[in-house]
N, C-alpha and C positions, 0 to 999 in steps of 0.2 A: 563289510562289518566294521562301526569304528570302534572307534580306542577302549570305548567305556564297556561295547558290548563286549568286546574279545575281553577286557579283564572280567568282567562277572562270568564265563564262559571258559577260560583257560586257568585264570589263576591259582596259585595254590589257595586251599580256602583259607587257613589258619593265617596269611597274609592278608587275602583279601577282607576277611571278618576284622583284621587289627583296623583296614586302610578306611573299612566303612564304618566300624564302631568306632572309634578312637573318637573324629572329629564328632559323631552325635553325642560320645557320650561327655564328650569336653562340654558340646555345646547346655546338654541336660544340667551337667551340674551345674554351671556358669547359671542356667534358668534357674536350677534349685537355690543357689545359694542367693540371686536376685529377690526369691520369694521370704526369703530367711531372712533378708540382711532389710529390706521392706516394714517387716512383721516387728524387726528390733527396733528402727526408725519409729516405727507408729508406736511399739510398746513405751519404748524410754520418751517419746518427743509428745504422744497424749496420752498414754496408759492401758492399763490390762481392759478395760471395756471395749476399748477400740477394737483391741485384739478378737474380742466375744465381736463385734458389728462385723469384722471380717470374715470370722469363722459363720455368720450369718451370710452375708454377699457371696461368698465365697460359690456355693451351690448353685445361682444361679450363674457364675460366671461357667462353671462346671455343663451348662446347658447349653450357652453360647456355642462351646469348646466342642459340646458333642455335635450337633450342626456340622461344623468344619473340621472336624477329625472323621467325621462320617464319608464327607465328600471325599474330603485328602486322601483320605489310607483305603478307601475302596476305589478310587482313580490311581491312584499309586499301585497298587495290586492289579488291575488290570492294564497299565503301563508298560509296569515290569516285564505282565507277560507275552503285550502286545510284541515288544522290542526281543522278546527273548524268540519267541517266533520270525522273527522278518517282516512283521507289521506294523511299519513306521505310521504310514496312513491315521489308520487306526487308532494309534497313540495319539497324535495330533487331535482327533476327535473325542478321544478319552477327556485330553486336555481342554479343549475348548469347554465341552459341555458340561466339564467340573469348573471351571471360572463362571458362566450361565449360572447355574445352580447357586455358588455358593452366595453370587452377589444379591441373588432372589432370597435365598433364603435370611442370611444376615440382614435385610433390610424389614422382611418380618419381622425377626424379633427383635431388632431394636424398637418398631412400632408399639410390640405388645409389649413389652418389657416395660416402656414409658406409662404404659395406660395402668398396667396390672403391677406395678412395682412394689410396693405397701402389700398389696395382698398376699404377693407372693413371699415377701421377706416375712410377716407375719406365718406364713407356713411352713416356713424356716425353721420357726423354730423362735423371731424375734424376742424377747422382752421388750417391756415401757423403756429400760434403759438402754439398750443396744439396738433399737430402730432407729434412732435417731444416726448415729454413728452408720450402720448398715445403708440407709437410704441416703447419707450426702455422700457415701464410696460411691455406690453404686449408677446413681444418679448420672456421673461424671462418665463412670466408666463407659455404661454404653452410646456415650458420644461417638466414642472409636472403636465400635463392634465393628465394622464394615473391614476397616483396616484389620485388625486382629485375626479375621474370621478369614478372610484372604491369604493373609501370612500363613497361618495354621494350615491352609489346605495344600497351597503352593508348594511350603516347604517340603511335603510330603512329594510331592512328583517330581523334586528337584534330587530327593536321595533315590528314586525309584529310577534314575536315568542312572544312578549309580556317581553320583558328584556329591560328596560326601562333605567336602571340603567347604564347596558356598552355601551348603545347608548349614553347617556351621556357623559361617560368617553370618550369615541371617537374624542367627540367636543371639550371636554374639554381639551383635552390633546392638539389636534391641534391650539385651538385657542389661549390658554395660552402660549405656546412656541411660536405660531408667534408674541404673544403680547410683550414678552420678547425679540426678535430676531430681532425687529422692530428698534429699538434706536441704537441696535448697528449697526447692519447694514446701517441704512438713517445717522446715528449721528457719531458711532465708526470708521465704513471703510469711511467717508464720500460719499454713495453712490448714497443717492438721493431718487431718486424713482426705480433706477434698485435694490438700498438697499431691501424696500419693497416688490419688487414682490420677488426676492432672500431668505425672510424671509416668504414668502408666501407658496415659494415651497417644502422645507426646512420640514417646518412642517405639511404640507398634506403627507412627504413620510413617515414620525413617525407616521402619523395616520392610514395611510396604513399598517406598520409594527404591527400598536397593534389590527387592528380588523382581519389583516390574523393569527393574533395568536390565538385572541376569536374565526373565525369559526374553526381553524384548532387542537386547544386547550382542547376540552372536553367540552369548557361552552357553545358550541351552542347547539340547539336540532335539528337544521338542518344536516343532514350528506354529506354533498355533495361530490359525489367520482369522480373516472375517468370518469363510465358510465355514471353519471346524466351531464357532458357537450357534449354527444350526442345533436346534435340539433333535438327536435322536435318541428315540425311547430307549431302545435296547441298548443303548450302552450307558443311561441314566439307570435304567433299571441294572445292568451289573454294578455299573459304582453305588448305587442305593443298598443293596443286597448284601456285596460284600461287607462295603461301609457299615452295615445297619451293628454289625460286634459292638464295634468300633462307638456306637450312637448310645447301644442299649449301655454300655461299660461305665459312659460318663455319668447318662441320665441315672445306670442306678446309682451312681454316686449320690444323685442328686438325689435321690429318694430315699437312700438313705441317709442322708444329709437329713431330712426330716425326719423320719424316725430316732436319730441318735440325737440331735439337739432338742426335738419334744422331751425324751427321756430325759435328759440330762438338765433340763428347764426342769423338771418334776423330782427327778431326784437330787439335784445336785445345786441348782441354778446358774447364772453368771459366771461365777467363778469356774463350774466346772465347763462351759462353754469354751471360757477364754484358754484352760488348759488344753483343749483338746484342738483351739487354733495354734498352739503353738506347736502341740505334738504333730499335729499334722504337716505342718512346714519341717521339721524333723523329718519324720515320714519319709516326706515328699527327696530330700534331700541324699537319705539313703537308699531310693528305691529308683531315681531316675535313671544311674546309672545303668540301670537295669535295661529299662527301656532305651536306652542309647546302644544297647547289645542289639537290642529286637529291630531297631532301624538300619541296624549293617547287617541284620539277618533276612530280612525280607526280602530286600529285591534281589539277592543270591538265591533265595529259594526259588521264589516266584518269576527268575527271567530262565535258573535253569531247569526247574518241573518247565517251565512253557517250551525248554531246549529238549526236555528227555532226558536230562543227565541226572539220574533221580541217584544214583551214586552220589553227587557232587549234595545232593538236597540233606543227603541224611550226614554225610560232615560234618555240613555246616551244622546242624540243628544238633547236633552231640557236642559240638565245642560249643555253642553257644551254652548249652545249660550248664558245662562246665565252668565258664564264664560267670554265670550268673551267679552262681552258687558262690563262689571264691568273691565276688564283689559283695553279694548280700550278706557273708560271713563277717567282711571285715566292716562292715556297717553296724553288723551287731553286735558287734564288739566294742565298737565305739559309746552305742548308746547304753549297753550294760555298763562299763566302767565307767562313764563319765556323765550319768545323767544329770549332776547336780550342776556341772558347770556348764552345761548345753542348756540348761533353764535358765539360770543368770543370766544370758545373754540376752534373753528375750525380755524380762522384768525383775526388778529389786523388792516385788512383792511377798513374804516368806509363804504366804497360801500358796501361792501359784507354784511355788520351785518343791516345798514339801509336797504336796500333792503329788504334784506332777510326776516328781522324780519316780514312783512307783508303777504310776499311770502309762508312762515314757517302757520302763523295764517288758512290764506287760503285754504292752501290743507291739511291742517288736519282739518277744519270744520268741516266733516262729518265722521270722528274717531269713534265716538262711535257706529253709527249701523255697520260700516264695516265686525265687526265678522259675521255677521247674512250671509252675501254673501259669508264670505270664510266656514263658517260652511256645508252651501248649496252645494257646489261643492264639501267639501271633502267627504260629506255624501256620493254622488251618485258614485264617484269614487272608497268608499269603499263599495259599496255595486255589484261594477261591471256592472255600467248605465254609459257605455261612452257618451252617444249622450247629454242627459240631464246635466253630467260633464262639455262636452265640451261646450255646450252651455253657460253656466254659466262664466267657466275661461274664456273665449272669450269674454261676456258679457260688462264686468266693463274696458279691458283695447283695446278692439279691435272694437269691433261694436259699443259702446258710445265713448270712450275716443277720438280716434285715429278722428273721424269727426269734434267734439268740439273743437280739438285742431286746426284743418284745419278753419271750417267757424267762431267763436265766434273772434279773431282776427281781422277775415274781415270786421264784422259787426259794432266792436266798434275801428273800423278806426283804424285800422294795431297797436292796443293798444296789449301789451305784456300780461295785464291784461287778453284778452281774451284765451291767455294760462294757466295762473296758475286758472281763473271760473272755467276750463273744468273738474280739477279732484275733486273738491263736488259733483260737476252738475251729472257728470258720478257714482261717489261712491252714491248718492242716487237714483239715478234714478235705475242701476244694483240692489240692496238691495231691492226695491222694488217689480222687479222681480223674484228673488231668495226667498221669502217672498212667492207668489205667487206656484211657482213649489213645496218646500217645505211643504206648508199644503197638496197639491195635495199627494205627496209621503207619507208624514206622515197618510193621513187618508186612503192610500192602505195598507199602513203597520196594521195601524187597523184590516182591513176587514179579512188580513191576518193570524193575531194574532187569531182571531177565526176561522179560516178555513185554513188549510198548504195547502190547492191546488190552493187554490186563489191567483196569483203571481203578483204583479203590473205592470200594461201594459205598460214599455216605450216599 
């Protein structure tokens, strides 16, 4: 056994959860605040429209993302549990045939993206004024789909070995050199927003370059050779399966990306777009650390269910949502008391910050139970429950959100209001359900914990 499996396997967990969340979640925010500090660049350096073309481009980059977060975190979930079994082999092949996969796939859609770009940004949700803006981001961006789409998947099997530390440096190196790359390029070459995407791609290809040196390096424990990117089905079909949470979570992003910015074009226009790009870089800022919990939670679930030690699986999954909770509290606190100077930073427009600042209160309301619904999906994804996964991601931003946004409008008389209700309404109502599934799993995991033949029935 080496080093990394004996710590996911012995350690106390509440050390192991700091050793494995800490550096993701360093690495997340370091990503979030890159996305923020971006979004200020483009606000203050070309204006609040920019902001509206991003919060357009944005959805589809949301597509690229589901792709390679499909392949990553369903190869990374059957890693974990390859390794957590004594099937190095195995693992090896996991890996090969998620790097197959993802370079096939990213190089589709940079094809179709090229052909269908306009049509799709147009389905966004565009304006005449914010296509323009949306198609020079975009345009640029998928130069470096290929690199991006590789990193995104990698990283995922580089925490799934349980090396917490160079998945970090991963982020950290990319986000930090685009943070640096940004001014000069939107300020230096005076380039706008093509500046940004340019400094976007720039430093996804450096981060590309440092993790093909870590698998390729000595520091992985994975071996991936010629023969492990033979394709075999079955273990495409588990990374597919697993993955597919993981796919449907982005893409309904992405669809609801087009239902909220249709609305918001009809009720609201422009302006109300450009607020809900900045809210959402807020958002994203309070919520990743979340997901940096869920990345030092995984492959502890997922290597010790593949050990049996289903004792050590519900630990972990108890301290994580206590985790979560206590981070997404102090997020909400943040953006309740201070929403007026968390808009300033973004623009000196007074619509934008009036607005906003209510807009901002609103859909973080329900901030603090949020971990408890993303805790719930990452559980079942690592433990290799697509159906009940999928159920869940789909939950909060597809089967609630995506109809709330449609009727609650109607009801309070074509009110914009009835858009920004929709995502409390949905964040507690999903939480509630996941809440629900979650005891259900947890007390098979019980029954389990005294009997290894008794498997939990989804």
């Amino acid at each position: 056994m080496n080093q990394r499996s004996y710590m996911l396997e012995n350690e106390k967990i509440s050390k192991l959860l700091l050793k494995l969340s800490l550096p993701a979640t360093i690495g997340m925010i370091v990503n979030a605040l890159y996305n923020i500090i971006d979004t200020i660049f483009i606000g203050k350096g070309v204006g609040a429209l920019a902001i509206g073309g991003l919060t357009i481009a944005f959805p589809i980059q949301m597509v690229i993302m589901a792709f390679a977060l499909m392949i990553g975190i369903g190869a990374a979930s059957a890693v974990s549990r390859s390794l957590g079994a004594k099937d190095v082999e195995k693992a090896d092949y996991i890996a090969g045939n998620a790097f197959l996969a993802i370079f096939i796939l990213s190089a589709l859609t940079v094809v179709l993206g090229y052909i269908y770009l306009e049509p799709m940004l147009r389905l966004f949700g565009a304006t005449d004024t914010l296509l323009p803006y949306a198609k020079d981001y975009m345009s640029i961006i998928l130069m470096g789909n290929i690199f991006f789409s590789f990193v995104m998947a990698a990283n995922n099997l580089v925490r799934a070995e349980g090396n917490a530390k160079d998945s970090m440096n991963i982020m950290l190196i990319g986000t930090g050199l685009n943070i640096v790359l940004d001014p000069i390029f939107i300020f230096g070459f005076k380039l706008g927003i093509k500046g940004a995407a340019l400094a976007t791609i720039l430093s996804q290809f450096i981060s590309f370059i440092y993790i093909i040196n870590y698998l390729y390096g000595g520091k992985s424990s994975l071996k991936v050779k010629l023969h492990h990117l033979k394709p075999k089905f079955d273990i495409l079909k588990e990374i597919f399966t697993v993955g597919f949470a993981s796919f449907a979570r982005n893409m309904a992003g992405s669809i609801l990306a087009i239902v909220v910015n249709n609305s918001l074009r009809i009720y609201g226009g422009d302006i109300a777009i450009s607020i809900l790009g900045i809210v959402n870089r807020v958002i994203m800022f309070l919520y990743l650390p979340l997901f940096g919990v869920v990345q030092g939670m995984q492959p502890i679930v997922g290597f010790n269910y593949g050990a049996k030690k289903y004792d050590r699986v519900k630990e972990v999954v108890k301290m994580s949502i206590l985790t979560t909770v206590v981070l997404a509290t102090f997020g909400f606190l943040v953006g309740e008391l201070f929403p007026g100077f968390i808009l300033k930073l973004f623009s000196n427009e007074n619509e934008i910050i009036t607005e906003g600042i209510l807009v901002l209160r609103i859909i973080i309301s329900m901030s603090p139970i949020i971990g408890v619904q993303i805790i719930g999906a990452a559980l079942f994804q690592a433990l290799g429950k697509a159906l009940p996964s999928l159920i869940l991601t789909l939950l909060r931003q597809v089967i609630l959100l995506i109809p709330l946004i449609i009727i609650l409008p109607k009801i309070m008389d074509n009110s914009i209001l009835g858009v920004w209700l929709s995502y409390p309404i949905s964040d507690l109502l999903s939480t509630i359900v996941t809440v629900v599934l979650l005891k259900k799993e947890m007390d098979n995991i019980l029954v389990t914990s005294s009997d290894n033949n008794i498997q939990p029935d989804y």
